[in-house]
ROMARGU-531996 format. One record per residue (C-alpha): residue number from 1; residue in one letter; chain; x, y, z. Coordinates in nm, 2 decimals, always signed. Layout:
N
  pos  code  unit      c1      c2      c3
  NUM     A     A       X       Y       Z
...
END
This chain:
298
  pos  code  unit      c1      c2      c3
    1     X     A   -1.79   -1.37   -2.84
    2     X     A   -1.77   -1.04   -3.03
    3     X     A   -1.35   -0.94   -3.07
    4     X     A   -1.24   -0.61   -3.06
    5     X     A   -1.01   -0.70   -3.38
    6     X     A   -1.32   -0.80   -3.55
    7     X     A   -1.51   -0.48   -3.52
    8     X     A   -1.18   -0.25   -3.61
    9     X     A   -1.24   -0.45   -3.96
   10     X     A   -1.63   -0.44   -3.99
   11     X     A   -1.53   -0.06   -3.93
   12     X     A   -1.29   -0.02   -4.18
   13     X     A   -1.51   -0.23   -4.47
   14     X     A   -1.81   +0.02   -4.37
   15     X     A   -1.57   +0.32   -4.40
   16     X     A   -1.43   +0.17   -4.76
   17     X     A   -1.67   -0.04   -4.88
   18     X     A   -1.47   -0.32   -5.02
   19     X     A   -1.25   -0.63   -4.80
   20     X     A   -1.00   -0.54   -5.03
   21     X     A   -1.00   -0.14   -4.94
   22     X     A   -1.04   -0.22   -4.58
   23     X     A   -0.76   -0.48   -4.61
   24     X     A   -0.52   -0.15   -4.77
   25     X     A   -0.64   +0.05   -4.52
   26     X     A   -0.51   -0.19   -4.21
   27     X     A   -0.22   -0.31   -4.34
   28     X     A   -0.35   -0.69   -4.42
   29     X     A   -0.50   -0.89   -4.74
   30     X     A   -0.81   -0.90   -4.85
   31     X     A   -0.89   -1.29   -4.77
   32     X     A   -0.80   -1.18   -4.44
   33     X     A   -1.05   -0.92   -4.37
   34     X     A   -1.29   -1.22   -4.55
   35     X     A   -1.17   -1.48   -4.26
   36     X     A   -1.24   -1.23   -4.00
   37     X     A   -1.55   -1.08   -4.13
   38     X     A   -1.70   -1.45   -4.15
   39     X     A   -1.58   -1.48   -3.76
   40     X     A   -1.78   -1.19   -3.67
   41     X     A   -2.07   -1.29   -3.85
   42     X     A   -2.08   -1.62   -3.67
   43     X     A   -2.01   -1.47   -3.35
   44     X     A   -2.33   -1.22   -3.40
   45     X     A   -2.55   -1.51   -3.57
   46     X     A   -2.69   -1.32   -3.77
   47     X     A   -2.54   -1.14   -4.12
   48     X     A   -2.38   -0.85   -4.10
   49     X     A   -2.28   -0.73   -4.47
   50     X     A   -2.45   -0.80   -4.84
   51     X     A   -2.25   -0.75   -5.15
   52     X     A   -2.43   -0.49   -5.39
   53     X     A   -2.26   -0.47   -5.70
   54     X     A   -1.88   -0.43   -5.65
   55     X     A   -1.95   -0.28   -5.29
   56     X     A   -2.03   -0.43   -4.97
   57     X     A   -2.32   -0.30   -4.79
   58     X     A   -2.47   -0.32   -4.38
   59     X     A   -2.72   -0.50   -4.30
   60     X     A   -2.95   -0.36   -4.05
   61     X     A   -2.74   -0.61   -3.79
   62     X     A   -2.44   -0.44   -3.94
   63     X     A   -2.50   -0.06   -3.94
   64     X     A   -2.63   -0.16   -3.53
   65     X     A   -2.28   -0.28   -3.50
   66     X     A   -2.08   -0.04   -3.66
   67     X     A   -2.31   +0.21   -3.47
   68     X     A   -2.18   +0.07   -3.11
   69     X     A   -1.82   -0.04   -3.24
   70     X     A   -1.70   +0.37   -3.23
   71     X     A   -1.78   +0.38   -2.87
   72     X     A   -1.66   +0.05   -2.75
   73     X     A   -1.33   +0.09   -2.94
   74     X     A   -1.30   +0.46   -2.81
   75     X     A   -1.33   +0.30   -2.48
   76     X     A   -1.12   +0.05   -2.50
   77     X     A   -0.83   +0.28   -2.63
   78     X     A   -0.89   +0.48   -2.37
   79     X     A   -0.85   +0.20   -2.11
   80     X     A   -0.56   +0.09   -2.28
   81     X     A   -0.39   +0.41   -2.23
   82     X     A   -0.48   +0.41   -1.88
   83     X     A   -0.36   +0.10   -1.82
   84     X     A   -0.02   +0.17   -2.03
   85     X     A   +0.03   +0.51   -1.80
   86     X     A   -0.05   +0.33   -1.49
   87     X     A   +0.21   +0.04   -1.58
   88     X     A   +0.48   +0.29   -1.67
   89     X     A   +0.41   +0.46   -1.34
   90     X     A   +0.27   +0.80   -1.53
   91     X     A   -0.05   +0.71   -1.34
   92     X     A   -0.21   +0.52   -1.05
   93     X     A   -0.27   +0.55   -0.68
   94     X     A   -0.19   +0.39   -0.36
   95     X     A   -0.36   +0.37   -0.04
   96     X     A   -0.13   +0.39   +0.26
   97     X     A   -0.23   +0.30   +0.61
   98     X     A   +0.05   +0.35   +0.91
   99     X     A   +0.07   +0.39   +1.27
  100     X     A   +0.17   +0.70   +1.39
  101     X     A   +0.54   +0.69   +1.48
  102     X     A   +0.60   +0.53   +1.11
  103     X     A   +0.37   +0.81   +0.97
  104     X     A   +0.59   +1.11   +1.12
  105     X     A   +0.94   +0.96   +1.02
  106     X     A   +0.91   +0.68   +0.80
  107     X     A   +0.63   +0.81   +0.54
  108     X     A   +0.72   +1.21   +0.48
  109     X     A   +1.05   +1.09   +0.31
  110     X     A   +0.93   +0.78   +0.13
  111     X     A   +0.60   +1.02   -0.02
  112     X     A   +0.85   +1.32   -0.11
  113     X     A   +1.11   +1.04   -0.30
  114     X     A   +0.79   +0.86   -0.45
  115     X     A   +0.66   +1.18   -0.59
  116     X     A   +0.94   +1.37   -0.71
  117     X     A   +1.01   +1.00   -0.92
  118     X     A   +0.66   +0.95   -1.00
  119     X     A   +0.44   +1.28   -0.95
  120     X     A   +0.14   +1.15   -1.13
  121     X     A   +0.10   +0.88   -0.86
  122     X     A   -0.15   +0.99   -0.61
  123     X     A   -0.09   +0.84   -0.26
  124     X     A   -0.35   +0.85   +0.03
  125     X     A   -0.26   +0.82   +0.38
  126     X     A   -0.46   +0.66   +0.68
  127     X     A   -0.38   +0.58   +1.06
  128     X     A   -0.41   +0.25   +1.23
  129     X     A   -0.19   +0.10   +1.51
  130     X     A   -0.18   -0.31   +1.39
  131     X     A   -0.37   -0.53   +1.42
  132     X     A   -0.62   -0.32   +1.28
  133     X     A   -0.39   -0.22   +0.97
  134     X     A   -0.34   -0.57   +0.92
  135     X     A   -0.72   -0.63   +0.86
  136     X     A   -0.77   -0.34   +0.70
  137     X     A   -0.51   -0.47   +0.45
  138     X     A   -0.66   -0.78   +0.42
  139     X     A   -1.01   -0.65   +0.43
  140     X     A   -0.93   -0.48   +0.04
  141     X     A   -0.97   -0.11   +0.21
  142     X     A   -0.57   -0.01   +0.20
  143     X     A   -0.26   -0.15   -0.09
  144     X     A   +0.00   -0.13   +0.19
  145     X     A   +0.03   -0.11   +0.59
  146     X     A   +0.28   -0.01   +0.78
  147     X     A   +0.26   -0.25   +1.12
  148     X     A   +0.53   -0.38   +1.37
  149     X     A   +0.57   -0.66   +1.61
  150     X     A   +0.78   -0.70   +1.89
  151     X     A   +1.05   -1.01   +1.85
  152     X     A   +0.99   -1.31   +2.02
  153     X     A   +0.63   -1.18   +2.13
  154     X     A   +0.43   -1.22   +1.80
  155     X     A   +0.31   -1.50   +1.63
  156     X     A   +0.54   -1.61   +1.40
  157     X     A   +0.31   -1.69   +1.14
  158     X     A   +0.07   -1.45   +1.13
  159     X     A   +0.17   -1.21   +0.83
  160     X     A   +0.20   -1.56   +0.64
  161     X     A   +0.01   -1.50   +0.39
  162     X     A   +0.08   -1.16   +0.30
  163     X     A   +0.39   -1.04   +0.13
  164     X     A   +0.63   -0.89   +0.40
  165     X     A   +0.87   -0.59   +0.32
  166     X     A   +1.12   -0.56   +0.64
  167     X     A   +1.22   -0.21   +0.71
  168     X     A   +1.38   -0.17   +1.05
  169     X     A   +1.43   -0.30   +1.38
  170     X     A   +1.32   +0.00   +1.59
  171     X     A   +1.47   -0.01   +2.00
  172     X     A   +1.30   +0.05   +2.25
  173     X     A   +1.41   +0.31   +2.53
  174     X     A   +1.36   +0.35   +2.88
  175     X     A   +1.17   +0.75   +2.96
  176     X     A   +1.19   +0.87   +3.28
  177     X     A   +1.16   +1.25   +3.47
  178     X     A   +1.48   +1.46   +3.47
  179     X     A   +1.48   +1.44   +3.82
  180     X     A   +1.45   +1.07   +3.83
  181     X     A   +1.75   +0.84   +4.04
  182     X     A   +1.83   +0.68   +3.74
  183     X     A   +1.84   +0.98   +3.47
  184     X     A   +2.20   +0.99   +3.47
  185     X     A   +2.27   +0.66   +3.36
  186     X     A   +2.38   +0.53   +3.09
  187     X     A   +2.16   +0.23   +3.07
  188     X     A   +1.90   +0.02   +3.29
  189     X     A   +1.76   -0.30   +3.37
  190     X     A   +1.38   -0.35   +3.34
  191     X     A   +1.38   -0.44   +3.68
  192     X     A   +1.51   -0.13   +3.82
  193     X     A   +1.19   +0.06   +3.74
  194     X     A   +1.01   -0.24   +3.90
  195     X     A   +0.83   +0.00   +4.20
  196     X     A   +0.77   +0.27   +3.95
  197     X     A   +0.44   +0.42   +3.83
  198     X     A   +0.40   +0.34   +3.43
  199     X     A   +0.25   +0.52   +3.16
  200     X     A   +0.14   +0.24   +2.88
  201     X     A   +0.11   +0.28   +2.52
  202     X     A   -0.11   +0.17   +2.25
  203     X     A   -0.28   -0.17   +2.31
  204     X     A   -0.02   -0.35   +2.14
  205     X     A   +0.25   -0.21   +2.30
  206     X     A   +0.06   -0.21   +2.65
  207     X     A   +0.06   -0.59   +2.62
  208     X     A   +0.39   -0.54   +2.50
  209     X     A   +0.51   -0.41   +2.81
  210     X     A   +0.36   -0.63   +3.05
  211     X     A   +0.52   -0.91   +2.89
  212     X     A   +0.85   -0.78   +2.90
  213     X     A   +0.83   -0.67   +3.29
  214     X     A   +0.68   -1.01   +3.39
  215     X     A   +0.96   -1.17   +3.21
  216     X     A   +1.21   -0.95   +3.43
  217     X     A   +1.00   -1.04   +3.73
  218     X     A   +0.76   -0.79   +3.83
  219     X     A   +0.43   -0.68   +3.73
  220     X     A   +0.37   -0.27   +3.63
  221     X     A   +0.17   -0.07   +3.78
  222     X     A   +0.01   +0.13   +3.54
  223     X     A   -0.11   +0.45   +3.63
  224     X     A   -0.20   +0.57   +3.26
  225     X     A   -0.25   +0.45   +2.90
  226     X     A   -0.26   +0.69   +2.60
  227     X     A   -0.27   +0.57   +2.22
  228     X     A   -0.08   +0.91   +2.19
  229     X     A   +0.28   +0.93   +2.19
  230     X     A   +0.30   +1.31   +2.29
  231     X     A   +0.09   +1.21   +2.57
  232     X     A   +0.33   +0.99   +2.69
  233     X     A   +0.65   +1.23   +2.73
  234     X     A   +0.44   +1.50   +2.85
  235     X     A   +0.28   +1.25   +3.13
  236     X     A   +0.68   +1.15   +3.24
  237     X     A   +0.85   +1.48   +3.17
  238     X     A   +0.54   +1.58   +3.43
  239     X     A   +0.69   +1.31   +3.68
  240     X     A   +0.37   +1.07   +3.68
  241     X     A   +0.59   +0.80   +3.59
  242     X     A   +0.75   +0.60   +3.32
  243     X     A   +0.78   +0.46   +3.03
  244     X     A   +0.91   +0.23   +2.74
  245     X     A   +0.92   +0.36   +2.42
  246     X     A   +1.05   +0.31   +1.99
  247     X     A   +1.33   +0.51   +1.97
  248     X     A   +1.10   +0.59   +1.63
  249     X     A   +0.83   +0.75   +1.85
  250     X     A   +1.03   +0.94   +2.10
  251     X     A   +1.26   +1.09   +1.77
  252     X     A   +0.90   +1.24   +1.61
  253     X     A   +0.84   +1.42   +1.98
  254     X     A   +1.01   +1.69   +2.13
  255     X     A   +1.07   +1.56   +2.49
  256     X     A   +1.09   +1.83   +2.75
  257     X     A   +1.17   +1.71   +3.11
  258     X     A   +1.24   +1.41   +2.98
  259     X     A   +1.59   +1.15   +2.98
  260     X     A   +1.60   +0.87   +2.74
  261     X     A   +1.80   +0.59   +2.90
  262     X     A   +1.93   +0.26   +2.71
  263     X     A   +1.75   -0.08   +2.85
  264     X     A   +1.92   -0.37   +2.91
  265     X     A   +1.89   -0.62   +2.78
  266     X     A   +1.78   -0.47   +2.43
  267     X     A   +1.42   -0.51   +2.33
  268     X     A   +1.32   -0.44   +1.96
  269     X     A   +1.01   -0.44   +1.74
  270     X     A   +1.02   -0.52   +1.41
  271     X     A   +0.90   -0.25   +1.14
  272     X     A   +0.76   -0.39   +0.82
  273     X     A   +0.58   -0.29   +0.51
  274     X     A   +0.31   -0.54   +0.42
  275     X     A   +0.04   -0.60   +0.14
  276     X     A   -0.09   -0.84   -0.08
  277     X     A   +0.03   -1.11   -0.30
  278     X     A   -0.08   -0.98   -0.63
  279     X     A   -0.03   -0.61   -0.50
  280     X     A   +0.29   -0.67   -0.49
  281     X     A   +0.31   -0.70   -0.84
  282     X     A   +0.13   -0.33   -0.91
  283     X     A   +0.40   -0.11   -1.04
  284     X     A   +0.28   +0.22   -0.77
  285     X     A   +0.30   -0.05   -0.50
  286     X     A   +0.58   -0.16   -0.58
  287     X     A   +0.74   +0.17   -0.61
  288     X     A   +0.58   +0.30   -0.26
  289     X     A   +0.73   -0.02   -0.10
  290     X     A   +1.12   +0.11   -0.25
  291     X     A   +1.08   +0.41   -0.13
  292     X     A   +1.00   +0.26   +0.18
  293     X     A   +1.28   +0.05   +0.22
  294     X     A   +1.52   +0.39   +0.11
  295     X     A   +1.36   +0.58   +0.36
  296     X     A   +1.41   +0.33   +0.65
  297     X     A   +1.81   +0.28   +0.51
  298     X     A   +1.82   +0.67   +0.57
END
């Protein structure tokens, strides 16, 4: 196998014509340049130099080499110096997938941070409610998604073999009209909205929600589902019903007609940052991931 050492000396005895001149020129003795020289030689199979008189010439072999060794070591300098900027965080990119309450709180702060620290990282952001973050994580299409799960209603195991960066337990809140019996209180029990009409969330957190009723004894009726948070307080600020929702969500909507109210007992979901093993180890992932973590301690 050709070396990259090896052709920065067959350069430098072309340039000088001598191993002892090519040895002054890089800083190393002349049975050094020999050594190597004979290494490179062996590697090609085939010679690559011929003494003439006190000079060493190229062979035809040799001048081929030579010829392609100014464009591979270009290119490998330049890689090098790639590599170096995107170590040292000069450099890079990360591809961000979130679901859309984490995008509208969550992400602004962590891609201002990450930029003002780092501006020649370049960050693209996508949308996906989990599980399809997840597999798009896992899939080699994103560095980092931002997913949730509800305690004590997900798998325990299924993020196993990713690398899992907790954020925040997000709680979730009771909606209901302004004119509903219970918008004055404090706080309610699941099973106080048990005759009410529901509006239902992303699939996740539709599932979600019929768990969490049938645990408190009744089964929702749900009258409408939206992926779309928005939708959601707009549906119960209109009186069509009610809802549970992350405090995260209903913080990045402006809720008009609306009363959040506190449920008993509290129900959380857990807020994560995920990616893979040797992503973690990327210096822009890692970064992303910090800022992250900052943002969510905000």
């Amino acid at each position: 196998m050709i070396e990259a050492r090896h052709l920065r000396v067959l350069r430098a005895v072309a340039a000088t014509g001598s191993f002892s001149a090519a040895g002054r020129e890089l800083g190393c003795t002349q049975p050094a340049v020999s050594q190597q020289m004979k290494a490179l030689e062996a590697s090609a199979g085939t010679p690559l130099l011929v003494r003439s008189g006190r000079e060493m010439r190229l062979t035809q072999a040799g001048e081929a080499l030579v010829r392609h060794a100014t464009g591979i070591l270009a290119g490998l300098t330049a890689a090098e110096e790639e590599v170096a900027a995107i170590a040292g965080l000069r450099a890079g990119r990360v591809r961000l997938v979130s679901f859309p309450s984490g995008s509208s709180s969550l992400v602004p702060t962590a891609l201002a941070a990450l930029r003002a620290e780092h501006p020649g990282t370049r960050v693209s952001l996508e949308e996906a409610e989990p599980p399809k973050s997840v597999e798009t994580l896992r899939a080699g299409d994103c560095d980092i998604a931002l997913a949730f799960r509800y305690e004590g209603a997900a798998s325990t195991d299924e993020w196993d073999d990713l690398v899992v960066r907790p954020l925040l337990a997000d709680r979730l809140v009771g909606l209901v009209p302004e004119g509903h019996r219970l918008a004055r209180t404090e706080s309610v029990a699941l099973g106080d909205l048990a005759g009410e009409p529901w509006i239902a969330g992303c699939p996740r957190c539709r599932g979600h929600l019929v768990d969490i009723c049938e645990g408190a004894g009744f089964s929702p009726r749900i009258d409408f589902a939206t992926d779309d948070y928005p939708a959601v307080v707009g549906l119960v600020g209109a009186g069509l019903g009610v809802a549970v929702l992350p405090e995260l969500a209903v913080e990045s909507v402006r809720a008009k007609g609306v009363r959040t109210v506190a449920l008993e007992p509290v129900v959380r979901r857990e807020i994560v940052a995920l990616t893979l093993p040797d992503l973690a180890r990327v210096p822009t992932v890692a970064a992303t991931l910090a800022e992250l973590a900052k943002a969510a301690a905000r």
